[in-house]
Backbone as CSV, one residue per row, in Angstrom:
resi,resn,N_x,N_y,N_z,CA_x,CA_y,CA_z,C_x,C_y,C_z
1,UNK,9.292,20.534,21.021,8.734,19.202,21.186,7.988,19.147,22.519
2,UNK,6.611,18.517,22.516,5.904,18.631,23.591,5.769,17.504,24.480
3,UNK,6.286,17.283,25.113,6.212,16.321,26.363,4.932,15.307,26.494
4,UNK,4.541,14.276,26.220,3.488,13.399,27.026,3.981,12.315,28.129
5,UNK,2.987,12.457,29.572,3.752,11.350,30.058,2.490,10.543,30.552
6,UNK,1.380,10.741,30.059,0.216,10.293,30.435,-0.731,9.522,29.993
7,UNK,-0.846,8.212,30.270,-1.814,7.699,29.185,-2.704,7.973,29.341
8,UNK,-3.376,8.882,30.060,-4.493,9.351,30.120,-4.911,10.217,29.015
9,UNK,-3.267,10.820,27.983,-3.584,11.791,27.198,-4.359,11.696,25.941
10,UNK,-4.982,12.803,25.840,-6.343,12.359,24.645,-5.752,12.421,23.441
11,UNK,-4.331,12.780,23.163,-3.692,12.068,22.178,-3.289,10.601,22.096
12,UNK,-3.309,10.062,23.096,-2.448,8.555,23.355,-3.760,7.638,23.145
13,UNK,-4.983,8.631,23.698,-6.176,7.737,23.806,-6.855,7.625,21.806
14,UNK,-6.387,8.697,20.961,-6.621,9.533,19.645,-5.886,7.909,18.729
15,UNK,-4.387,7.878,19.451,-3.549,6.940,18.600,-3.928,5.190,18.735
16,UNK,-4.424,4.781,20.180,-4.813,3.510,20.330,-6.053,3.360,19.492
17,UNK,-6.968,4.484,19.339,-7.882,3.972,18.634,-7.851,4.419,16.874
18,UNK,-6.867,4.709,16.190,-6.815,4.362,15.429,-5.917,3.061,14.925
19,UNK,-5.988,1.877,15.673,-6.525,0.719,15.594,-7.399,0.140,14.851
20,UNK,-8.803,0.766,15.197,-9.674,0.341,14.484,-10.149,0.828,13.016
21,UNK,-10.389,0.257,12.230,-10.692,0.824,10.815,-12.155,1.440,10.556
22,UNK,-12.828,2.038,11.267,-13.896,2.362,11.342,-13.256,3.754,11.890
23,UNK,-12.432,3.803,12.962,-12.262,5.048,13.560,-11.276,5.557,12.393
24,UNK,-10.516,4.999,11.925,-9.412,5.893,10.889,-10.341,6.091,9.943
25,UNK,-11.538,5.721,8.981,-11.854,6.219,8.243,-13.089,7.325,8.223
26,UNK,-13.055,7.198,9.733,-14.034,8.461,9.882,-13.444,9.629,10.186
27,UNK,-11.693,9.140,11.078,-10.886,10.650,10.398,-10.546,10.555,9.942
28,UNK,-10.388,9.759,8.786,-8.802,9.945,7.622,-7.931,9.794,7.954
29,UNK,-7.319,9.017,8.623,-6.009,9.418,9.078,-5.758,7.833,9.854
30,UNK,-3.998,7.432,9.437,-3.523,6.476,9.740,-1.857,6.528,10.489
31,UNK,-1.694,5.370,11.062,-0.840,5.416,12.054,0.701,4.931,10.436
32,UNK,1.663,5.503,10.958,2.543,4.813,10.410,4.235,4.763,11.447
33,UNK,4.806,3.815,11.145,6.047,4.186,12.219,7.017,3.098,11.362
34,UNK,8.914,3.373,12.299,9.530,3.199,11.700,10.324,3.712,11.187
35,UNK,11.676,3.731,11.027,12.607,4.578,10.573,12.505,4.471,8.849
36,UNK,12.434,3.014,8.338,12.101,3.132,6.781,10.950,3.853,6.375
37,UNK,9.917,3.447,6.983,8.443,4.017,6.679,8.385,5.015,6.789
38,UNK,8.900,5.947,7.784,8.876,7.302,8.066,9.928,7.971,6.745
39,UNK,10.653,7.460,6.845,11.704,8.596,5.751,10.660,8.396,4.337
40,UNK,10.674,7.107,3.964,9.803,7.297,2.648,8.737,7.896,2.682
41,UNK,7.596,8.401,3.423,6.606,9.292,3.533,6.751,10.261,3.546
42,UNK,8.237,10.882,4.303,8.542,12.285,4.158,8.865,12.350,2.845
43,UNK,9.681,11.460,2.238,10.410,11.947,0.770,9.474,11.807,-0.254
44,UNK,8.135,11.421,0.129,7.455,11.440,-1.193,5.960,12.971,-1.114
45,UNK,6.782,13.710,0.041,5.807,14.786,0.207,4.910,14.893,1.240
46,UNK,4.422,13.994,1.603,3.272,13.430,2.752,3.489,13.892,3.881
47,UNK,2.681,14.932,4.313,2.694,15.961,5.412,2.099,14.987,6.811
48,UNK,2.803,15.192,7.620,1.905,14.542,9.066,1.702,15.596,9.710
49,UNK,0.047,15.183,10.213,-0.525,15.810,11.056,0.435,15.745,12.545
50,UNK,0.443,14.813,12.837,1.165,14.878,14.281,2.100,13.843,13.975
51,UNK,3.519,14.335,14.891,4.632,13.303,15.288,5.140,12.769,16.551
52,UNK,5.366,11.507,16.816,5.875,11.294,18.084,7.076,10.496,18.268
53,UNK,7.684,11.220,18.720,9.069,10.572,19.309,9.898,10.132,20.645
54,UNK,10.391,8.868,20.514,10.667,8.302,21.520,11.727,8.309,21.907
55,UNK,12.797,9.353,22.797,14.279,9.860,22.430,14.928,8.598,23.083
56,UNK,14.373,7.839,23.581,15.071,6.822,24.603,15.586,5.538,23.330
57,UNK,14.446,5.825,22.355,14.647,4.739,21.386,15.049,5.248,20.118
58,UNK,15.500,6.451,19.853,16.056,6.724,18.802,17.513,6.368,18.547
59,UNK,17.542,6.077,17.167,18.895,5.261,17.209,19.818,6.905,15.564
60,UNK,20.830,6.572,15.527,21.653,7.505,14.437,21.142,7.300,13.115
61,UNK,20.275,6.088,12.807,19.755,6.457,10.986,18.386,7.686,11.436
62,UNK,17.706,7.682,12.644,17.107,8.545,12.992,17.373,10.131,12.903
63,UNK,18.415,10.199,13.345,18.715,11.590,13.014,18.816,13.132,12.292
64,UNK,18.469,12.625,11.120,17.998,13.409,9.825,16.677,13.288,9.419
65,UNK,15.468,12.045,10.148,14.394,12.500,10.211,13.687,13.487,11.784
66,UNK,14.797,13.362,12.502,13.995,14.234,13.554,14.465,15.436,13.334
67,UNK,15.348,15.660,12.479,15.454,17.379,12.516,14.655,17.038,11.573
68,UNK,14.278,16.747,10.472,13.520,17.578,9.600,11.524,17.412,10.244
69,UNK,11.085,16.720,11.051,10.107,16.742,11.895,10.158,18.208,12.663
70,UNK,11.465,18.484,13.176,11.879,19.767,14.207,11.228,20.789,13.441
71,UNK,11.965,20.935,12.312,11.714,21.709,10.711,10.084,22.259,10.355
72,UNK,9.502,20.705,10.993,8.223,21.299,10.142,6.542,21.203,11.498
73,UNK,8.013,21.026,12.950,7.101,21.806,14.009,7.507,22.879,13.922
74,UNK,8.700,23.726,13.786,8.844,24.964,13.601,8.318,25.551,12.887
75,UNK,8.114,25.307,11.730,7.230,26.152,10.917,5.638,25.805,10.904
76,UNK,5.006,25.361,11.896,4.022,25.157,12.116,3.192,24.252,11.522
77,UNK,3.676,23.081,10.420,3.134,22.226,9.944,2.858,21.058,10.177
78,UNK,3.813,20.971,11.572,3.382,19.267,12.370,3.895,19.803,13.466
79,UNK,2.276,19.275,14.458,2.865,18.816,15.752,3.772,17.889,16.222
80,UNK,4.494,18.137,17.023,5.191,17.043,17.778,5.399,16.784,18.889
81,UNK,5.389,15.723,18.886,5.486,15.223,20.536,6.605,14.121,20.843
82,UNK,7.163,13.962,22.292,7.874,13.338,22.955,7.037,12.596,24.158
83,UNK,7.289,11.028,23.818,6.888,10.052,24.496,8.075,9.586,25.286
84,UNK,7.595,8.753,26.616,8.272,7.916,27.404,8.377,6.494,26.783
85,UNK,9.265,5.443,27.227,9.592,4.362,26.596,7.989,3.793,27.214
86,UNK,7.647,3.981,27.323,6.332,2.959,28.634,5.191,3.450,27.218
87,UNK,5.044,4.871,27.082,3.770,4.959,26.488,4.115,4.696,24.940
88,UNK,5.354,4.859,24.442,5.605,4.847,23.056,5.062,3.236,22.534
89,UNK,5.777,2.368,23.825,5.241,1.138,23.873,3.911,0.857,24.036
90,UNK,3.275,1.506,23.996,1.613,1.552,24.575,1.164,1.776,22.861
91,UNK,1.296,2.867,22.567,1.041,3.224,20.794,1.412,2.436,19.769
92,UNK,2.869,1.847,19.738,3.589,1.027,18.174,2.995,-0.192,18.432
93,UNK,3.098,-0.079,17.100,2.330,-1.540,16.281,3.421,-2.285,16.546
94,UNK,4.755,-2.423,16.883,5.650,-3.433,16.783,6.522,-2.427,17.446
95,UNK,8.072,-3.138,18.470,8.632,-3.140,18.970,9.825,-2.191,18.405
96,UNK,10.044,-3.098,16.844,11.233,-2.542,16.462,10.672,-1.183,15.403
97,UNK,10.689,-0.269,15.978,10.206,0.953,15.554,11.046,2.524,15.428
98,UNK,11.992,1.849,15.676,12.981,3.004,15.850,12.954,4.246,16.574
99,UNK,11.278,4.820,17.145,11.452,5.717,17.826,10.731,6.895,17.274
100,UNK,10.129,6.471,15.967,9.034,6.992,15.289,8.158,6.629,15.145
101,UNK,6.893,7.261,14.878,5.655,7.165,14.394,4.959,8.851,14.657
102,UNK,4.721,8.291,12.917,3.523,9.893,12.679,2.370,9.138,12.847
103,UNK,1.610,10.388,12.326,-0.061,10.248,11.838,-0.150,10.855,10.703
104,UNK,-0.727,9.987,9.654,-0.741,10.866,8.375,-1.947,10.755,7.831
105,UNK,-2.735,12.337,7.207,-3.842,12.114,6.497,-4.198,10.851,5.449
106,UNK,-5.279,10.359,5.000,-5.655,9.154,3.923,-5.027,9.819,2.396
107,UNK,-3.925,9.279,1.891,-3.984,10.085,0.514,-4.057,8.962,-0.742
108,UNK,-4.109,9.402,-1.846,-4.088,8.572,-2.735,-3.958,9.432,-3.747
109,UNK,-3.676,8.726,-5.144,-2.903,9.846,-6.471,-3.952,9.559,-7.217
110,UNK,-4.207,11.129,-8.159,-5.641,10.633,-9.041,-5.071,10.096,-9.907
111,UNK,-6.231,9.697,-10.471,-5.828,9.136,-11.900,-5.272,9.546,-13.112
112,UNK,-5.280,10.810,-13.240,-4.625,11.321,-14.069,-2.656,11.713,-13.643
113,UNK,-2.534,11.606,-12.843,-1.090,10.988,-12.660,-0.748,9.516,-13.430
114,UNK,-1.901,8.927,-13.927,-0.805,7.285,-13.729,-1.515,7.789,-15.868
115,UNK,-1.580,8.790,-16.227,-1.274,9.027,-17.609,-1.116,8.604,-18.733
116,UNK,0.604,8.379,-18.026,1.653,7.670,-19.002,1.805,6.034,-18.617
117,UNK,1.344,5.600,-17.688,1.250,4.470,-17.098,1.312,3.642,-18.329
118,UNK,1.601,2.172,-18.745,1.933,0.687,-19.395,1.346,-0.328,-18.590
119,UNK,2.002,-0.708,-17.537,1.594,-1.867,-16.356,1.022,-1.270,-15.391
120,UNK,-0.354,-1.669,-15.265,-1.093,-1.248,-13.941,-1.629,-3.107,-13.311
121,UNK,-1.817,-2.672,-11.788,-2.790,-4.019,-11.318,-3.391,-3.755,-10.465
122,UNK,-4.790,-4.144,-11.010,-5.875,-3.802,-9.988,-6.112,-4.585,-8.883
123,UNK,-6.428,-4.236,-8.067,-6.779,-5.155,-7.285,-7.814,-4.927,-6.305
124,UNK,-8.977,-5.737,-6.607,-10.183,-5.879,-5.835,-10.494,-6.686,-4.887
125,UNK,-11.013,-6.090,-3.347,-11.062,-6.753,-2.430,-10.492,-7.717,-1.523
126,UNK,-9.137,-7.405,-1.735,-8.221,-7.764,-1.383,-7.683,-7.448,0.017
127,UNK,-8.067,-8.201,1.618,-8.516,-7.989,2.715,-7.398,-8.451,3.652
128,UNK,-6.273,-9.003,3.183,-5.667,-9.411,4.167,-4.040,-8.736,4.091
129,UNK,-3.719,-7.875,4.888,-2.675,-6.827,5.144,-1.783,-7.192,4.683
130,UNK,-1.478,-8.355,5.198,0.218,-8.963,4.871,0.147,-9.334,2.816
131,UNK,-1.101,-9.537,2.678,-0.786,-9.687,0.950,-1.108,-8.527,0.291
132,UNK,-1.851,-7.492,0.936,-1.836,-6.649,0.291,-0.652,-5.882,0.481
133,UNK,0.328,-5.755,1.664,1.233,-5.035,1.671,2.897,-6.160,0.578
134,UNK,2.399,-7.067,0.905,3.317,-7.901,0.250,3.122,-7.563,-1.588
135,UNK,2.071,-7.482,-2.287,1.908,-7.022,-3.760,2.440,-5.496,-3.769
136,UNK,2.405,-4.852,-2.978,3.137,-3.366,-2.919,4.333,-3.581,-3.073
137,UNK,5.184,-4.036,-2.242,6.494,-4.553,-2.380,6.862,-5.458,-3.529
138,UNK,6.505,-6.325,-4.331,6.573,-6.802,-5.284,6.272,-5.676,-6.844
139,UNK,5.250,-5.070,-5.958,5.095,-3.712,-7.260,6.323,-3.026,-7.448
140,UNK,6.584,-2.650,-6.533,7.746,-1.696,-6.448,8.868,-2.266,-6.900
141,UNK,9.085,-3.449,-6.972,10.270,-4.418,-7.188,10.133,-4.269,-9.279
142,UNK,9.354,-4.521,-9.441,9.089,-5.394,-10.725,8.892,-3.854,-11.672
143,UNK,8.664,-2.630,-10.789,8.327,-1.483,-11.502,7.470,-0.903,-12.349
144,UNK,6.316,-1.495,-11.717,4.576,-0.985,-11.724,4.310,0.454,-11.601
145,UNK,3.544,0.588,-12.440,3.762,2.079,-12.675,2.424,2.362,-11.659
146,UNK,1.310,1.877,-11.729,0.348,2.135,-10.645,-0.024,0.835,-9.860
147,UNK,-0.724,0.998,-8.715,-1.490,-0.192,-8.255,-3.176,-0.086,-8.357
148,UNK,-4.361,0.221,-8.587,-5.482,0.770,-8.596,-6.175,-0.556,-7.282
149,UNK,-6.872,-0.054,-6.362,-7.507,-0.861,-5.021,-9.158,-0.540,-5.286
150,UNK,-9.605,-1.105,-5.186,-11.097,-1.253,-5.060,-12.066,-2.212,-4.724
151,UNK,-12.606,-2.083,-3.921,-13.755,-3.193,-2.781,-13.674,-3.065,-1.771
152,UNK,-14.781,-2.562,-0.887,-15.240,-2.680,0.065,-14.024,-3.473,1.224
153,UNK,-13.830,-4.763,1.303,-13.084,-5.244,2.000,-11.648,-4.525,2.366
154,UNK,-11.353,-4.046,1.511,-9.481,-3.619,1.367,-9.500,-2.670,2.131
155,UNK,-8.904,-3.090,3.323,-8.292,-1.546,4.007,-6.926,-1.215,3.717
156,UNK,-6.331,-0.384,2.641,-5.634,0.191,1.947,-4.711,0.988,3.062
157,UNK,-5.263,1.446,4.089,-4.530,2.520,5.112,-4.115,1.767,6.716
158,UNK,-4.618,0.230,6.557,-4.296,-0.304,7.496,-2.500,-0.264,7.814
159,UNK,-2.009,-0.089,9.355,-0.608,-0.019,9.699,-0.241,-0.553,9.491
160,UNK,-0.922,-2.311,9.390,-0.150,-3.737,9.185,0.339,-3.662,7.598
161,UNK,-1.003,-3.045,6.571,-0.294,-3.296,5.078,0.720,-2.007,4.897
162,UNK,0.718,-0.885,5.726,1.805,-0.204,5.581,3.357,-0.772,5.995
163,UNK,3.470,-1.544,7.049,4.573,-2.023,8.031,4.671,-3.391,6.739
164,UNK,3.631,-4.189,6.014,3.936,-5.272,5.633,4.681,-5.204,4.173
165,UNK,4.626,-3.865,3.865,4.793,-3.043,2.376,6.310,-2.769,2.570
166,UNK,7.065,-2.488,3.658,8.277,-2.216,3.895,8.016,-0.945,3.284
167,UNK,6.821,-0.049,3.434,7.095,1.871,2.806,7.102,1.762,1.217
168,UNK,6.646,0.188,0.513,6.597,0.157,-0.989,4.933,1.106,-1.096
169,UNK,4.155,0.717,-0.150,3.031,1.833,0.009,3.253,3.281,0.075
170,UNK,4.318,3.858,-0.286,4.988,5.163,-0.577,5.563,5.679,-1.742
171,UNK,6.056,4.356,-2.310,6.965,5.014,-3.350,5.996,4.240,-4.556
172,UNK,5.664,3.265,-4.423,4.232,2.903,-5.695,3.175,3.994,-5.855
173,UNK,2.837,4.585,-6.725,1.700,4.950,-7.055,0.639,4.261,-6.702
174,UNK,-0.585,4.902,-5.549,-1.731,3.878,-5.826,-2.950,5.091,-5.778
175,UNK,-4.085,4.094,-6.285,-5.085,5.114,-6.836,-6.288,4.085,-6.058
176,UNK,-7.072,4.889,-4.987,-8.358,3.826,-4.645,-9.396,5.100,-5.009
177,UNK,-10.326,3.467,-5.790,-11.924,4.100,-6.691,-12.848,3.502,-6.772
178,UNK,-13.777,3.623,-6.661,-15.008,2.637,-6.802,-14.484,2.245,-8.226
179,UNK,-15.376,0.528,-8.554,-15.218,-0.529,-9.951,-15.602,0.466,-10.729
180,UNK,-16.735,0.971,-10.970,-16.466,1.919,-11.870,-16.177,3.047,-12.867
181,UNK,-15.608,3.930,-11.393,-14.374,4.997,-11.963,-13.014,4.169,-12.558
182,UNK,-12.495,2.952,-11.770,-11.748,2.481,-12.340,-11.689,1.612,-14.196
183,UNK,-12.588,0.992,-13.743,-12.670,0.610,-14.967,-13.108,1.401,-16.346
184,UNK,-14.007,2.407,-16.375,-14.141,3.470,-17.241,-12.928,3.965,-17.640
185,UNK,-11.974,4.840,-16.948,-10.965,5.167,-16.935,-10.071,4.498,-17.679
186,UNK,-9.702,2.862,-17.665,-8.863,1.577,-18.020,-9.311,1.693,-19.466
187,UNK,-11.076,1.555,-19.800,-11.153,1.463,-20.999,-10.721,2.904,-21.621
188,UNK,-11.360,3.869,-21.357,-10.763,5.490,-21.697,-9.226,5.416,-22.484
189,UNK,-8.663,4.810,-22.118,-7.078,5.264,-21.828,-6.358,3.929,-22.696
190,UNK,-7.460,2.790,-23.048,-7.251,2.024,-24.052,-6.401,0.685,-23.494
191,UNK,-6.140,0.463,-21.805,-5.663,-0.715,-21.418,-6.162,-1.726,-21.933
192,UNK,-5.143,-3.614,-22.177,-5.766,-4.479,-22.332,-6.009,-4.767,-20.865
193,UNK,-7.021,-5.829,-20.588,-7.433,-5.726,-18.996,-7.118,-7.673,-19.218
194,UNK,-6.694,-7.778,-18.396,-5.892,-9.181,-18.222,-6.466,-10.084,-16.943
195,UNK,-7.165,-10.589,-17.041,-8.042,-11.166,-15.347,-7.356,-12.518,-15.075
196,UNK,-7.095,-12.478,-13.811,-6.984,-14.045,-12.957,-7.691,-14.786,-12.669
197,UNK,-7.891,-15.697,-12.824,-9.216,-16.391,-12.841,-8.814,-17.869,-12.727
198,UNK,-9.142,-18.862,-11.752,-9.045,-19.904,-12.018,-9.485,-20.739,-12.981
199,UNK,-10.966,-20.091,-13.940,-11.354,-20.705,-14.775,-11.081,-19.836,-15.991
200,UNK,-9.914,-19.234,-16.244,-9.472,-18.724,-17.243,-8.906,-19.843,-18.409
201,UNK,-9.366,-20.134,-19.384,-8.887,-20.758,-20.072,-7.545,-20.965,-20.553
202,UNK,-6.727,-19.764,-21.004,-5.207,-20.111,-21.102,-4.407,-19.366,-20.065
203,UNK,-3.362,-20.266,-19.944,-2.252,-19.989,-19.157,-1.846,-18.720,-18.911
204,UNK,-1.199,-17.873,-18.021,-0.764,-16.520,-17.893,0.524,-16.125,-19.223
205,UNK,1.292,-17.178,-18.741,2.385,-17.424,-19.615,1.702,-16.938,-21.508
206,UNK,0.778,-17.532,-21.523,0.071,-17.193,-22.991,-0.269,-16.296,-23.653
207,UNK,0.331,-15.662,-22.651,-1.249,-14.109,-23.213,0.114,-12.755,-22.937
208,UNK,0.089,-12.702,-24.629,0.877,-11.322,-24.604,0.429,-10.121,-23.986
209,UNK,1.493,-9.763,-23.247,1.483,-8.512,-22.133,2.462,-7.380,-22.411
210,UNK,2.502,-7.463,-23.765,3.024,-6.170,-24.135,2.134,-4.700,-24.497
211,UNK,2.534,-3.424,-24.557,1.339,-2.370,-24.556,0.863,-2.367,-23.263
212,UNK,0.404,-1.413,-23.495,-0.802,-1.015,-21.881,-1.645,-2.012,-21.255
213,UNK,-1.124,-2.767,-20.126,-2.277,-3.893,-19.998,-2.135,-3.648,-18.145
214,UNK,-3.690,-4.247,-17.713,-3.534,-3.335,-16.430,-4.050,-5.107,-15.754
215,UNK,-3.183,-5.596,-14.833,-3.701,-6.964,-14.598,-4.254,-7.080,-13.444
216,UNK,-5.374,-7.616,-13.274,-6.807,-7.810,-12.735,-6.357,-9.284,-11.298
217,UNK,-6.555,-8.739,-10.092,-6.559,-10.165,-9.401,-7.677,-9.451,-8.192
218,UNK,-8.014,-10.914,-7.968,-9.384,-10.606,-6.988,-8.824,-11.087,-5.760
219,UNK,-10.038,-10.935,-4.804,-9.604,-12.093,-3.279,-9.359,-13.281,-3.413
220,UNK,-8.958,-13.831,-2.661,-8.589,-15.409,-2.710,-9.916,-16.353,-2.179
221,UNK,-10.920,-15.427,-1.586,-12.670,-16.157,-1.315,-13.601,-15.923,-2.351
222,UNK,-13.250,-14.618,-2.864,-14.449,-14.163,-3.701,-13.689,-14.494,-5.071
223,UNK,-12.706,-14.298,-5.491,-11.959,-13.860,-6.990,-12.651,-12.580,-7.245
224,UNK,-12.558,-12.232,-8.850,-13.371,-11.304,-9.208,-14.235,-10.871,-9.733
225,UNK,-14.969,-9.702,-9.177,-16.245,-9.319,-9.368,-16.321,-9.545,-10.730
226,UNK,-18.144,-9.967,-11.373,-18.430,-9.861,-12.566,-18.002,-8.886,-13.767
227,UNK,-18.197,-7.586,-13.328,-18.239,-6.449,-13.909,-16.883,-6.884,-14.126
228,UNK,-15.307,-6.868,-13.631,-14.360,-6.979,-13.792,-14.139,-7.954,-14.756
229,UNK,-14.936,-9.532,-15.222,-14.236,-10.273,-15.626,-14.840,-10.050,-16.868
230,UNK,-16.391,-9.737,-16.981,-17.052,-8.891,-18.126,-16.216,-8.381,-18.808
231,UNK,-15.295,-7.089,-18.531,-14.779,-6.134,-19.007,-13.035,-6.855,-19.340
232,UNK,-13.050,-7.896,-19.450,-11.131,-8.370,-19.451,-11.372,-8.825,-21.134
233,UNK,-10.117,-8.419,-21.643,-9.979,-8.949,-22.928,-9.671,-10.668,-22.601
234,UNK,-8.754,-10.848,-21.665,-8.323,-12.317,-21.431,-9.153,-12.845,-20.251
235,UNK,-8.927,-13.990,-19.835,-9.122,-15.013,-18.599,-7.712,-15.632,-18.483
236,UNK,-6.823,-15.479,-17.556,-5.989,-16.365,-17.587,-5.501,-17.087,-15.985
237,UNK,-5.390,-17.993,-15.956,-4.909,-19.290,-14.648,-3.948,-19.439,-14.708
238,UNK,-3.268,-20.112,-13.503,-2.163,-19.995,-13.151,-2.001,-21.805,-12.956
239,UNK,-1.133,-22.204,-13.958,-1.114,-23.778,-13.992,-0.798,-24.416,-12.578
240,UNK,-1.509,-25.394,-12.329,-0.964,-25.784,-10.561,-1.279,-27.527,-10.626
241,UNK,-0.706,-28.077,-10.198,-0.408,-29.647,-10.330,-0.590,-29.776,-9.124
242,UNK,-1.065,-29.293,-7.417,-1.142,-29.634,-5.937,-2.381,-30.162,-6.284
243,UNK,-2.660,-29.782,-4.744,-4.698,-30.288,-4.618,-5.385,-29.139,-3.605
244,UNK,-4.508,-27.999,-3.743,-4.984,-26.896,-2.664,-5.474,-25.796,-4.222
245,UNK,-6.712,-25.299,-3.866,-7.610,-24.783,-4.100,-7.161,-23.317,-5.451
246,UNK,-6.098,-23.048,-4.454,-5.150,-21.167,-5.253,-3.797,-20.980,-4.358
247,UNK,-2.997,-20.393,-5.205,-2.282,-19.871,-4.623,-2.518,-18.798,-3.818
248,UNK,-1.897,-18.243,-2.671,-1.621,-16.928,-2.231,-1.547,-15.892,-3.451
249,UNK,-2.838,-15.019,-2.889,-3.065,-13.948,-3.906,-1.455,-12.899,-4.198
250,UNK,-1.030,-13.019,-3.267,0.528,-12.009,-2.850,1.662,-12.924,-4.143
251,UNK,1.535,-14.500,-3.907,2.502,-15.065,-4.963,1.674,-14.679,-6.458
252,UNK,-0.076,-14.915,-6.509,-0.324,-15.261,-7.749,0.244,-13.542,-8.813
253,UNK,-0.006,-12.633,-7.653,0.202,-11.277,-8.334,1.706,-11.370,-8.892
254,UNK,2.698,-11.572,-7.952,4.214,-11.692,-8.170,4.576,-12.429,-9.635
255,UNK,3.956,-13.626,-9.535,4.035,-14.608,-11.045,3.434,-13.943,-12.204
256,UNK,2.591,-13.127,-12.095,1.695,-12.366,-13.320,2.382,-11.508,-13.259
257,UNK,2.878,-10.123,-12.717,3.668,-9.002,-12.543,5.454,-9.155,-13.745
258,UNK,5.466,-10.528,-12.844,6.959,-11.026,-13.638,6.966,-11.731,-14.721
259,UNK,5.698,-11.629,-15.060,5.782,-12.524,-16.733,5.536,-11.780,-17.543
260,UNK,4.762,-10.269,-17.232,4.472,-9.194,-18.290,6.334,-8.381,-18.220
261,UNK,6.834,-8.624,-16.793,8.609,-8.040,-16.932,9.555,-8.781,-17.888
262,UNK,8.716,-10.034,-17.916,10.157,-11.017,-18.866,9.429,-10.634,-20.122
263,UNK,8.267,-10.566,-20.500,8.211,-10.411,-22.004,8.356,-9.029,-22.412
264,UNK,8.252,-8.130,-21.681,8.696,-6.816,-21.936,10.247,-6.734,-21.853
265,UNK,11.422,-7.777,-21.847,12.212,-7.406,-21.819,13.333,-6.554,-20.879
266,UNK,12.364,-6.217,-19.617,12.922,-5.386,-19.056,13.641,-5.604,-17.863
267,UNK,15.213,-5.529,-17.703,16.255,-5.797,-17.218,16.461,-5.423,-15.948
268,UNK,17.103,-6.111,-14.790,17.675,-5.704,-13.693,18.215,-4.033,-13.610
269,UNK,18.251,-3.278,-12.854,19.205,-2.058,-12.644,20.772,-3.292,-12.840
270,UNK,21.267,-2.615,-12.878,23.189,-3.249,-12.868,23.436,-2.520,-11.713
């Protein structure tokens, strides 16, 4: 493990600026930290380029991810490094961090992984971290077999929708594609395509969601693109009796997610 005690170091200077989403996507590569976040990235394969650890702040659920970090600086597959409490604090996105944070390449699963897939939800342009990491976590809950991301706006690799995902950005399948690799693909493979739409004529509740159906939600400024609503067998809205405009895209996904789970029948774990 290699020592930093400098913020001068052009690693420390490497990690503040992937911050910005312009600089991570010109290297590929995103910040993640956390004792949950970190174990689920290791366990789903996801190699880090570099690791840093903060021994002052490591706590005992830590322990079985820093040997296996040790593991795979020894065998030459990740750097690692040892920070001071001053600079570790200089790098994390948040406080309570346990004493980790990697750097991990941009990955995503092709499409031909999600195969066998039933329930997919797309989601286009969808820009704000905390709901996009919040529909990850609800994916993962409800047992979505993929998530598919596409538009310009969505930063998919941002730390906040990783940290806001609770690491459901790990164990969900997600697939980012331009509209139309995705949608080609959807029809290919014979999904019904199910759109949100405020001016969807019937109710969500209405519209059988049994079979392969892959459900469609847009931004909460834009909704969704033409091409998307073109291509939906349904239109469906989400009944609302207030005087505010939409729900939170993060609830409207949760309510659609769990109405294709109740009519499919499909039960709690016990």
């Amino acid at each position: 493990m290699i020592p930093i005690t400098s913020p001068q170091n052009s690693r420390i200077k490497h990690l503040l600026k992937l911050n910005n989403r312009a600089y991570r996507d010109e290297h590929r590569q995103t910040v993640v930290e956390g004792v949950r976040e970190v174990s689920l990235a290791l366990q789903t394969g996801l190699m880090p380029v570099e690791a840093y650890i903060c021994p002052a702040r490591l706590d005992a659920a830590a322990a079985p991810i820093l040997a296996q970090l040790q593991q795979l600086a020894q065998n030459g597959a990740t750097a690692l490094f040892s920070l001071t409490p001053e600079l570790f604090a200089k790098v994390a996105y948040r406080e309570q961090s346990g004493g980790l944070l990697l750097v991990l390449p941009f990955w995503s699963k092709p499409l031909t992984d999600l195969a066998a897939a039933t329930l997919l939800i797309v989601l286009e342009g969808v820009e704000k971290p905390g709901n996009l990491g919040g529909i990850l976590r609800t994916a993962d809950a409800a047992g979505v077999d993929g998530v598919l991301v596409c538009g310009d706006g969505t930063d998919l690799y941002n730390p906040n929708v990783i940290r806001a995902s609770l690491g459901a950005i790990f164990t969900v399948p997600v697939v980012a594609a331009a509209v139309p690799t995705l949608l080609f693909w959807l029809q290919q493979q014979g999904f019904t395509l199910i759109a949100a739409t405020p001016a969807g004529p019937l109710a969500y509740t209405d519209v059988p969601m049994s079979g392969p159906i892959a459900l469609l939600m847009g931004s909460e400024a834009d909704g969704l693109s033409e091409s998307w609503l073109a291509a939906a067998s349904q239109q469906v809205h989400i009944p609302m009796r207030g005087t505010v405009d939409s729900l939170n895209v993060s609830v409207a996904a949760a309510l659609l997610l769990y109405e294709a789970v109740r009519q499919r029948g499909v039960r709690s774990k016990e």
